[in-house]
N, C-alpha and C positions, 0 to 999 in steps of 0.2 A: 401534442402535449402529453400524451398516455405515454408514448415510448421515452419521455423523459421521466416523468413519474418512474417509469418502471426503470430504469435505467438507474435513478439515484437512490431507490430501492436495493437495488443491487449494489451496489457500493457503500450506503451505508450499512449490508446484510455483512459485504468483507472488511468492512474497518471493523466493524463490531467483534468478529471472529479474530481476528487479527488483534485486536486488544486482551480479548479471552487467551491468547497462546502467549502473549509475551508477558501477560501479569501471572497464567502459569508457570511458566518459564522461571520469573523474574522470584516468584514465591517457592519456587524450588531451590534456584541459585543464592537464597537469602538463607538457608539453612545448609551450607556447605560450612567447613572449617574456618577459608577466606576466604566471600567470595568476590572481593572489590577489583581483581580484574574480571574475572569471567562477565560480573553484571556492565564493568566498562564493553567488554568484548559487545555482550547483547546488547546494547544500548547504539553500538558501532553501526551493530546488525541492521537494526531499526531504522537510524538516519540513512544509512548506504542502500536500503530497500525503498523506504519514503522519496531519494531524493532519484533513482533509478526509476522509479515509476512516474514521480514530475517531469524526468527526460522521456518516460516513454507516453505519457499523454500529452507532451510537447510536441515530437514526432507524430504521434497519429492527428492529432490537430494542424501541421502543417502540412500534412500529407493530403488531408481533408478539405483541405484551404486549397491546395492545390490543383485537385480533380474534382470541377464543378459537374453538374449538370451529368448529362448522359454519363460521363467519363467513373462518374463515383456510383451511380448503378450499378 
């Protein structure tokens, strides 16, 4: 139970960070000339990393699922 606490401690410590760099990002890109593609580009960023990191805690969950016992030691 502790190494889950701590575990989603950690994750919520890098969504938190992760929100901090794309609302600086996104507060920088809002004072360019125009900047409605770039903030499209970053917004790209955003979903193509969120939905890359669903496929990578998909993979380590089946990976997971797959080497029980001794085999995941």
């Amino acid at each position: 139970a502790e190494a889950m606490v701590n575990a989603l401690f950690i994750v919520w410590r890098e969504c938190f960070e992760a929100v901090l760099i794309v609302g600086i990002l996104w507060a920088y890109l809002r004072r360019q000339p125009d900047p409605r593609r770039a903030i499209r580009f970053m917004w790209g960023g955003v979903a193509a990393g969120a939905a890359l990191s669903a496929l990578l805690a998909y993979g380590v969950q089946a990976a997971q699922t797959e080497l029980e016992g001794a085999a995941l030691e």
